[in-house]
C-alpha positions in Angstrom: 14.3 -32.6 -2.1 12.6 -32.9 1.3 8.9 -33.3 1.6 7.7 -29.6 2.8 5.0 -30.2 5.8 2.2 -28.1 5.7 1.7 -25.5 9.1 -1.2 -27.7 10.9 1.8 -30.5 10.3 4.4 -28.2 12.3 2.1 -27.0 14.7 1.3 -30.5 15.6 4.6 -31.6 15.9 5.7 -28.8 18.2 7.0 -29.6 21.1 5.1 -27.4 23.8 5.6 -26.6 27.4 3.3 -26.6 30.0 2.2 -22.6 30.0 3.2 -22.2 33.6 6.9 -22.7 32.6 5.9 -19.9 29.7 4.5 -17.7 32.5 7.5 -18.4 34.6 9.8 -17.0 32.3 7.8 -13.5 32.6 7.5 -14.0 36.4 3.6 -14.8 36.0 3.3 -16.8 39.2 0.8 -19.7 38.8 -2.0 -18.8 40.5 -2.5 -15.4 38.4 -2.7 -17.6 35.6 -6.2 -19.3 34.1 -5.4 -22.3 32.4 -7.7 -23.6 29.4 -6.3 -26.9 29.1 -2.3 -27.5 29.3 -1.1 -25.2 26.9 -3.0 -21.9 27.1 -4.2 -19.6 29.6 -5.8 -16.0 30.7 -3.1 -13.8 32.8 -5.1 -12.1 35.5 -6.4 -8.5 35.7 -4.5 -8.5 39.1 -1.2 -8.8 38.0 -1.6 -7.1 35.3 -2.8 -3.9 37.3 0.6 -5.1 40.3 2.8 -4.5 37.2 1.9 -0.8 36.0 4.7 1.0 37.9 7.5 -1.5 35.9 9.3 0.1 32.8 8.5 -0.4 29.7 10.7 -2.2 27.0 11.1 -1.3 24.0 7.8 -1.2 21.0 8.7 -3.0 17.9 5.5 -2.5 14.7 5.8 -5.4 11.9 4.0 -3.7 8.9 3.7 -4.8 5.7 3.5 -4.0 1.6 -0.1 -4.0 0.3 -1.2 -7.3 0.1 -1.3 -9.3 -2.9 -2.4 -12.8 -4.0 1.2 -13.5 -4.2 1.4 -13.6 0.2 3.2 -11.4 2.6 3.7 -13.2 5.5 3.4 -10.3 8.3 2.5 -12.7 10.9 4.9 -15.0 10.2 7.6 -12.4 10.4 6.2 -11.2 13.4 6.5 -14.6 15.8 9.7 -15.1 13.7 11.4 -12.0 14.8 10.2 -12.5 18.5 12.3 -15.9 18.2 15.1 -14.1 17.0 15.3 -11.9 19.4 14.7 -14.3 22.0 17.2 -16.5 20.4 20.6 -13.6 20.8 19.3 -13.5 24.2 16.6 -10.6 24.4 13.6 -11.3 26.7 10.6 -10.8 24.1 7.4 -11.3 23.9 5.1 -11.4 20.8 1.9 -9.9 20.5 -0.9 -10.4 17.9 -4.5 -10.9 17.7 -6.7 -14.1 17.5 -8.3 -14.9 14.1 -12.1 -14.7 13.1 -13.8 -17.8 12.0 -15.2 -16.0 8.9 -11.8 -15.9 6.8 -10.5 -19.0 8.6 -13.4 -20.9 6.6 -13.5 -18.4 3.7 -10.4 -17.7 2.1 -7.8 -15.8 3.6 -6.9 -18.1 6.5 -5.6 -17.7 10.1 -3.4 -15.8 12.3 -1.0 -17.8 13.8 1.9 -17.9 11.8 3.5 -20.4 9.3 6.1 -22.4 8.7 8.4 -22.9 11.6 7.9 -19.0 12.9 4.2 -19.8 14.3 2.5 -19.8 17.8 1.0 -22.8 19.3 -1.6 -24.8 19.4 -1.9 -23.2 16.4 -5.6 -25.0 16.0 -7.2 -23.8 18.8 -6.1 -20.1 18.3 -8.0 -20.5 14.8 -11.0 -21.7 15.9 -13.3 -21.0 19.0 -9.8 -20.6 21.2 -10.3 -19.3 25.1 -13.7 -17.7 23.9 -13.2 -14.4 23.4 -15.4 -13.7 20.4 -17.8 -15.6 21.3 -18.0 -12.9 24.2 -18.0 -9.9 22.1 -20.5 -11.3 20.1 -23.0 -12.2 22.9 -22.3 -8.7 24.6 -23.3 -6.9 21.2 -26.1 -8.9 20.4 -27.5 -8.4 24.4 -27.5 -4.7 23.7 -29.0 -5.0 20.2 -31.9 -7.6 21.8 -32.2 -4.6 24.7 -33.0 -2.1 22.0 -35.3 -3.9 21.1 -36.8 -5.1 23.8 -36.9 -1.3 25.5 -38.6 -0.1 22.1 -41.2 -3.3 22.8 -42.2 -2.1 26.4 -42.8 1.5 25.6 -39.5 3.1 24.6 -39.1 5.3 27.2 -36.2 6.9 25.8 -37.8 8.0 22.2 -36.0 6.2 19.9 -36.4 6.6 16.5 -36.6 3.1 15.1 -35.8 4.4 12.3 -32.4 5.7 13.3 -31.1 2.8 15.1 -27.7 2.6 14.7 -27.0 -1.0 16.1 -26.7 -3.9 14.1 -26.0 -7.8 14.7 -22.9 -9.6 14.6 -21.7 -12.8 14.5 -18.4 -14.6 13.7 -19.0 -16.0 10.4 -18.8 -14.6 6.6 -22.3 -14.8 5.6 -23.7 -12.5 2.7 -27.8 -13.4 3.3 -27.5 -11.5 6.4 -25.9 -8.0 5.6 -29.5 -6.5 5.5 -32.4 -8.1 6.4 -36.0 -7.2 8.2 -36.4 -8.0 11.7 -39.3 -8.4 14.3 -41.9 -10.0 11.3 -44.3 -12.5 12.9 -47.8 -9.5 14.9 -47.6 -7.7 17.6 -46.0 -9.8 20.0 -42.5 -9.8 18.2 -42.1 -5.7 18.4 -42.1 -3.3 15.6 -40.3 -4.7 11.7 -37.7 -2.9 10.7 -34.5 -3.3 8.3 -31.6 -4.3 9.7 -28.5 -6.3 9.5 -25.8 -8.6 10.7 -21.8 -7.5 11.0 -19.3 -9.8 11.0 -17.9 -9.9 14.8 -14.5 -8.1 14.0 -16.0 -5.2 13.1 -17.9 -4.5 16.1 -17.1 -2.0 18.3 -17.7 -3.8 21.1 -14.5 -5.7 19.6 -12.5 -2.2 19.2 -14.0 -1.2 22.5 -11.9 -4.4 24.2 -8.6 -3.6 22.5 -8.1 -0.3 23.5 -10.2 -0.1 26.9 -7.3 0.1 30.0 -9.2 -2.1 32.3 -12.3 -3.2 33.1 -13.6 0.1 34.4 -12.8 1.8 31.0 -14.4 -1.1 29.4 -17.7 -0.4 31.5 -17.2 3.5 30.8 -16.5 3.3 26.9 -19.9 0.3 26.5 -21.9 3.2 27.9 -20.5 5.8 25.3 -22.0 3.6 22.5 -24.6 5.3 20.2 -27.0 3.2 19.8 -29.7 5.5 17.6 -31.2 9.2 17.9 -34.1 10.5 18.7 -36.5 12.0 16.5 -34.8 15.5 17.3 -31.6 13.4 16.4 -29.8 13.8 20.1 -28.2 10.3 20.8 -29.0 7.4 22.6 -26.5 5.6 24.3 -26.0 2.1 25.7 -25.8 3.4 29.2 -29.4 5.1 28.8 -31.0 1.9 28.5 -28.7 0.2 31.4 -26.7 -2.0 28.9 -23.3 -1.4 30.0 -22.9 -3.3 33.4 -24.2 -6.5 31.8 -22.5 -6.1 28.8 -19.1 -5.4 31.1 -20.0 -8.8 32.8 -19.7 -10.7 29.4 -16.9 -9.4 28.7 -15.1 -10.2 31.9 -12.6 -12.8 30.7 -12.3 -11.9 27.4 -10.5 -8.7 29.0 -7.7 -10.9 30.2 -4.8 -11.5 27.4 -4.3 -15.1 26.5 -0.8 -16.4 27.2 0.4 -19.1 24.4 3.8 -19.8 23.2 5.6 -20.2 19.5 7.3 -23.2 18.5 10.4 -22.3 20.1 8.4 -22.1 23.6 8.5 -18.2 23.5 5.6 -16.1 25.1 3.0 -14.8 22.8 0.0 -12.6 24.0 -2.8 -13.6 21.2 -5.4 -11.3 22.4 -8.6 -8.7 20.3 -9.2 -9.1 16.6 -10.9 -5.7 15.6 -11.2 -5.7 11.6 -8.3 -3.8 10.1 -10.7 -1.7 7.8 -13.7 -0.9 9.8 -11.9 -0.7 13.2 -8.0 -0.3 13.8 -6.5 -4.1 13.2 -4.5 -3.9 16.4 -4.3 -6.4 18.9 -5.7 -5.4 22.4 -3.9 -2.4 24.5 -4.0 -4.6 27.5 -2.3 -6.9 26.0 0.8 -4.8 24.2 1.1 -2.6 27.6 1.1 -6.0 29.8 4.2 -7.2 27.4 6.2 -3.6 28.2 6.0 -4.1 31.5 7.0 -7.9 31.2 9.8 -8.0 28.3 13.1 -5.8 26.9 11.0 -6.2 23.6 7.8 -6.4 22.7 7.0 -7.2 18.8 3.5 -6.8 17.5 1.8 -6.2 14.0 -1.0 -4.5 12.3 -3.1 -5.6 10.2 -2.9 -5.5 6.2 -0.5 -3.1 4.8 1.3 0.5 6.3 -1.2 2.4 4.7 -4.3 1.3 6.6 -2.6 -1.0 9.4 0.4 0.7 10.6 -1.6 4.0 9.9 -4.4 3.4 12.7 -1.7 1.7 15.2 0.2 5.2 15.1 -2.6 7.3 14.9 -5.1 5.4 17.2 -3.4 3.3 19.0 -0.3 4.6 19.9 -2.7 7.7 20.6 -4.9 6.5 22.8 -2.8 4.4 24.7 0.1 6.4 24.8 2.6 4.3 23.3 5.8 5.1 21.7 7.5 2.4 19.3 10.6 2.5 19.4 11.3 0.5 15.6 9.3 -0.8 12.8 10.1 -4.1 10.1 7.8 -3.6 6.9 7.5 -6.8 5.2 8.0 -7.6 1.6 8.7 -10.8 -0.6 10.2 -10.9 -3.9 6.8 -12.5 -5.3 4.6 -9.8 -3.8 7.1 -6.9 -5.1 6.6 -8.2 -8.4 2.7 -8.1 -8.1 2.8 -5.0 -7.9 5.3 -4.3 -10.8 2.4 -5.9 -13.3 3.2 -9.4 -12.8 1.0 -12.0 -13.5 0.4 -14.6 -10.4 1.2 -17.3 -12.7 4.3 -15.8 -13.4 6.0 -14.9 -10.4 8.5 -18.0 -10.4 10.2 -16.3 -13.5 13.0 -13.8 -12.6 11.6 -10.3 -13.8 14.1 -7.6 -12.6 12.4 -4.9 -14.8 8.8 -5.7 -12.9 10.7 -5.9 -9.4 11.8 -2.3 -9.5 8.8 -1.2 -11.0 6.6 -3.1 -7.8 9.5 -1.2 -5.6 7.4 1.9 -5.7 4.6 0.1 -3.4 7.4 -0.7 -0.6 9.3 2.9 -0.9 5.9 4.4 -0.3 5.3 2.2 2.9 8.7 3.0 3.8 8.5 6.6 4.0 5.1 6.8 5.2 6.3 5.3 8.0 9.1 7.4 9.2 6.5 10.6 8.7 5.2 8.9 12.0 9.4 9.7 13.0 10.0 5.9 13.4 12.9 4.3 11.9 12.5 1.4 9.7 14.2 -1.8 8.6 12.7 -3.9 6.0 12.1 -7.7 6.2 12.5 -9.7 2.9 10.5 -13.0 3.8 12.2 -15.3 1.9 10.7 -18.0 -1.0 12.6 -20.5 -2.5 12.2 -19.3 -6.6 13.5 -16.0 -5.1 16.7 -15.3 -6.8 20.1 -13.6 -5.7 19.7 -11.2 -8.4 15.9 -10.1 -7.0 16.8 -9.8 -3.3 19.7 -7.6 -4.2 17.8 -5.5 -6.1 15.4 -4.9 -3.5 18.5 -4.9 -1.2 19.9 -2.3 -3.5 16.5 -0.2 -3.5 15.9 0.2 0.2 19.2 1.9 0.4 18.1 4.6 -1.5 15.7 4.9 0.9 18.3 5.4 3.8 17.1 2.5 5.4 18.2 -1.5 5.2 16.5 -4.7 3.7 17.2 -8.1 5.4 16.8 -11.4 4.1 14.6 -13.6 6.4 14.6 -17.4 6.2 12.3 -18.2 9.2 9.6 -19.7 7.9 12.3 -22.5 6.6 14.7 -22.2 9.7 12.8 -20.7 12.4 14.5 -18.4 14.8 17.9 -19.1 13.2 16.6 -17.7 9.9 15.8 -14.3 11.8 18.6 -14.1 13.6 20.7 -10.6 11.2 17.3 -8.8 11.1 17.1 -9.2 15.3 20.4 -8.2 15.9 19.5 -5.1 13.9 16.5 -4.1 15.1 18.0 -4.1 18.3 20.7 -1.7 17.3 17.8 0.2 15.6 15.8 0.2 18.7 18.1 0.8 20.9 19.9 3.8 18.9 17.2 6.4 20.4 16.0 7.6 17.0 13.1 7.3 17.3 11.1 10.7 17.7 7.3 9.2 17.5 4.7 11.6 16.7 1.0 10.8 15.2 0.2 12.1 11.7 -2.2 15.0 12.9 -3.0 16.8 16.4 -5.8 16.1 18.3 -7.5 19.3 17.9 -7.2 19.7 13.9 -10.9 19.9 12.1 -12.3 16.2 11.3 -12.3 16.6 7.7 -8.9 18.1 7.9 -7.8 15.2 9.6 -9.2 12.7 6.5 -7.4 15.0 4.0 -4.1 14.5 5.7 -4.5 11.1 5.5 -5.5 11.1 2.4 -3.3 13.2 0.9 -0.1 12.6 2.8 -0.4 8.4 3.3 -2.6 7.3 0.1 -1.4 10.7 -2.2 -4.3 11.5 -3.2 -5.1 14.5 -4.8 -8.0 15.4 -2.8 -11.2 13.8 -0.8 -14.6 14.0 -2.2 -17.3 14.2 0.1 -21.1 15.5 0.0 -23.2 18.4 1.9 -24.7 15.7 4.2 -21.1 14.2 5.2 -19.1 17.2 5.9 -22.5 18.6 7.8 -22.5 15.7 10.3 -18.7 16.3 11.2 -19.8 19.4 11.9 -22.1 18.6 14.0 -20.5 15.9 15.8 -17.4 18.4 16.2 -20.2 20.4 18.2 -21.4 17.9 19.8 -17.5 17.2 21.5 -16.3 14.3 19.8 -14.1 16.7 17.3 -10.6 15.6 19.0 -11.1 11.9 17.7 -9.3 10.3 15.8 -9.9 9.0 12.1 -10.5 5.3 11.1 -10.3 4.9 7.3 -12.2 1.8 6.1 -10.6 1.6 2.6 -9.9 -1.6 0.4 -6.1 -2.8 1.3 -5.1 -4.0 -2.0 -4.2 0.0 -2.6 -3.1 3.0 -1.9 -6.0 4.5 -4.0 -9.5 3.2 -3.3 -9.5 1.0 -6.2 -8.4 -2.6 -5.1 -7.1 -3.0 -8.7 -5.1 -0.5 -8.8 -1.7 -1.3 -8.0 2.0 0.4 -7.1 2.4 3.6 -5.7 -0.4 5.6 -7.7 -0.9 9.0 -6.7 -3.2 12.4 -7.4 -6.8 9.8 -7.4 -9.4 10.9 -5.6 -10.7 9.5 -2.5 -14.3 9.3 -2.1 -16.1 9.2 1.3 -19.4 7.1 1.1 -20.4 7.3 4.6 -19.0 8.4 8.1 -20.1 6.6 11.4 -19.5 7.6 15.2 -18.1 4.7 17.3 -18.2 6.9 20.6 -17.4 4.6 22.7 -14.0 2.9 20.7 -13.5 6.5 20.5 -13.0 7.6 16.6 -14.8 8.5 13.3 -14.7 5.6 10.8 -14.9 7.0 7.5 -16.2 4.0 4.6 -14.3 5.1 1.3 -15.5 2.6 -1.7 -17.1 -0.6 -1.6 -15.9 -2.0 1.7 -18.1 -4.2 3.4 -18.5 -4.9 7.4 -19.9 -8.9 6.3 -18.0 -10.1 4.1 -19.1 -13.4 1.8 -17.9 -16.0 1.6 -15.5 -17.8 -2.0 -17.0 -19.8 -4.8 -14.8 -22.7 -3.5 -14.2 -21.9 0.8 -11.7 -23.4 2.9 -14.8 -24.9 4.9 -14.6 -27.2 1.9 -11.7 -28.7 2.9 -11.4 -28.6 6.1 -12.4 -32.0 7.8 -11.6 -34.7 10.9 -9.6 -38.1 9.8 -10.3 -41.1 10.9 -7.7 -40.3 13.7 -9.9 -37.2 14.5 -7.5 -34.8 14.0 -8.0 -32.1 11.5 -7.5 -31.9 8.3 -7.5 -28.7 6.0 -7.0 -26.0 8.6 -4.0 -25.2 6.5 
């Protein structure tokens, strides 16, 4: 049996282009190009603002199952597909976002792909890459140091320090710093108070980049941030203290999409990484509009399963930006399908038809969530090699009943040739005019209305449990003009329910609403159901432990 290579051993092996023959193939002249090194590089605001008057192509969503312990492999479907389609001739570009340091030395791991369906070089995008976070994370901490600083020399706008609203990020999992006291030390250090750190994903600076237009909305949406209240609790924004322009001018760059390419030297737009439960897991709007204008196809993802992922891209995304996909690929392995049947990790080499059909449940529900959105669906079975014939026909069998069509996939073995029957058929899918794209709720439907129908019509609950205090300040923010947003659910993404143990389809649990937040300026309501947590912690055993450089000083452990 051949030795399998590990996906920092692919990656490193790949054979890249220069990117200005990857830009050439989308008719990015040179000079609108800024290279950071050979093989990467920003695609100017310029052309990106020459190209709005081009057509779009067409909007391909890669979804997923909830996912388990077992592995989904959305990603890897997603640069896979954009291969395939590449690969029966279909100018395509992938686009995903760029991965946080925090779960690349924690536990879940990157965002590039794996196997032979990844984008390149796959190292850099998984650690400090073209800079980007490091950006958000300076331009959120300059406003936090501003409140500060503003409170220091007077506070001129009458904040209430104890209603600030703005915490600190940065781009590392690190529990000791989720709520601490700040400004200790006299006098001359400003008024103590309890605060916190964030990890950098769920910033809404970061949400703020991924679905501003341009630089101008970027500047606008910066100064819609609340920042605190007053003691008669009107808001304070960013723009009152003179934040935004500065903030803007951190964030310059980082507003440019990153142009990379996948093993197979097809285009890839890695660009945003907003937390899929606190913000809307979708890469940046620039970025996915760009591609439309540049491609026939464009495939992107979103992050952890249909309920949450696909969810926000439809009803936030899509929304804001005025999108319309065209197809979506939910994907599924055997292994993971079984997980949710009851299966044991331990056991999910052994054939277990019984537990397959029961873990079907999970996939139907994704399935049909996603055409209440009126976008058809394929399924993607991401192949492993203990999968049997008997399983994937099963699933094969199961899907049917659904009225739509499972695929076997074999990229992540075979690359673009192990894609190539799911691209030809999301092309006829695609292209077959079906779809009749429509978010879950109107704008103008009551806040709380808008969480219920979520609720109940995605997750099945029963009903949504909320107190006097919650329900009163979506009142008052529907008063106060922000009741057309849209809903962000921060929920765990292991289930359906709130319960991250509780697996399948359940349905008629409650959902309870701990908290709601206004992020004014990413323009929606997040509401935290549960125990979810904007820093996470890091493992008992993180990948930091293994990651290292060899005496060649390349690295080692990345994955």
């Amino acid at each position: 049996m051949p030795e399998v290579k590990s996906d920092i051993e692919i990656a490193r092996a790949a054979k890249k282009k220069p990117i200005q023959e990857i830009g050439e193939k989308l008719g990015i002249p040179s000079e609108h190009l800024l290279p950071y090194g050979h093989d990467k590089a920003k695609v100017s605001a310029e052309f990106i603002a020459a190209q709005r008057n081009n057509g779009n192509g067409r909007l391909i969503l890669v979804t997923a199952i909830n996912p388990t312990p077992a592995g989904e492999g959305k990603t890897t479907t997603t640069v896979g597909l954009g291969d395939g389609l590449n690969r029966i001739g279909k100018k395509t570009i992938v686009c995903i976002r760029e991965a946080s340091l925090g779960p690349c030395f924690g536990s879940k791991g990157g965002a590039a792909g794996g196997g032979y369906a990844q984008v390149v070089p796959m190292e850099d995008i998984n650690l400090h890459f073209t800079g980007d976070f490091h950006a958000v994370t300076a331009a959120h901490n300059l406003l936090a140091a501003l409140i500060d600083n503003h409170i220091y020399w007077g506070n001129e706008q009458s904040i209430d320090i104890r209603r600030i609203a703005w915490r600190r990020v940065m781009d590392m999992n690190d529990r000791a710093l989720r709520q601490i006291v700040g400004s200790l030390g006299g006098v001359a250090n400003g008024y103590p108070r309890e605060t916190g750190f964030d990890i950098t994903v769920a910033s809404e600076v970061m949400a703020i980049l991924c679905l501003a237009m341009d630089i101008k909305d970027l500047e606008k949406r910066l100064g819609n941030i609340i920042i605190g209240y007053r003691r008669d609790k009107s808001p304070v924004y960013a723009r009152d203290i003179k934040a935004d322009g500065a903030m803007a001018v951190l964030l310059k760059d980082a507003m440019q999409p990153n142009l990379v390419q996948t093993l197979e030297n097809n285009p890839a737009f890695v660009h945003g990484g907003p937390f899929a439960n606190i913000a809307h897991g979708c890469n940046s709007v620039v970025a996915t509009a760009t591609a439309l204008k540049l491609a026939d196809y464009v495939v992107t993802e979103a992050g952890f399963g249909a309920d949450l992922g696909a969810e926000k891209f439809f009803d936030i995304k899509c929304r804001k930006a005025g999108l319309k996909p065209d197809a979506a690929v939910v994907v599924a392995t055997v292994r993971a399908v079984k997980m949710n049947g009851g299966v044991k990790k331990d056991d999910l080499g052994r054939e277990n038809i019984e537990a397959l059909k029961k873990g079907c449940a999970n996939l139907g529900r994704h399935v049909q969530n996603v055409k209440k959105f009126g976008v058809p669906v394929l399924v993607a079975i991401n192949h492993f090699t203990s999968d049997t014939e008997a399983e994937i026909q099963a699933i094969k069998d199961y899907v049917r009943t659904l009225g739509s069509e499972a695929v076997l996939c074999k990229h992540w073995a075979e690359g673009s040739a192990g894609i190539e029957e799911l691209a030809h058929k999301v092309v006829d899918l695609a292209n077959a005019g079906h779809s009749q794209f429509s978010p879950l709720y109107p704008d103008d439907m009551p806040l709380f209305q808008k969480i219920e129908t979520i609720a109940k019509d995605i997750y099945h609950a029963s009903e949504v449990i909320a107190d006097k205090l919650v329900r009163e300040q979506l009142r008052t923010w529907e008063e106060q003009g922000y009741g057309h947003l849209p809903i962000c659910m921060a929920k765990t993404q292991y289930s359906f329910s709130t319960d991250p143990n509780l697996r399948g389809a359940p349905s008629g649990h409650t959902v309870p609403i701990r908290e709601v937040r206004l992020a004014a300026g990413a323009g929606f309501i997040v509401v935290i159901t549960g125990e979810i947590m904007t820093m996470p912690g890091l493992p008992k055993a993180p990948s930091s432990e293994r990651i290292r450089l060899n005496e060649e000083g390349l690295i080692e452990g990345l994955f």
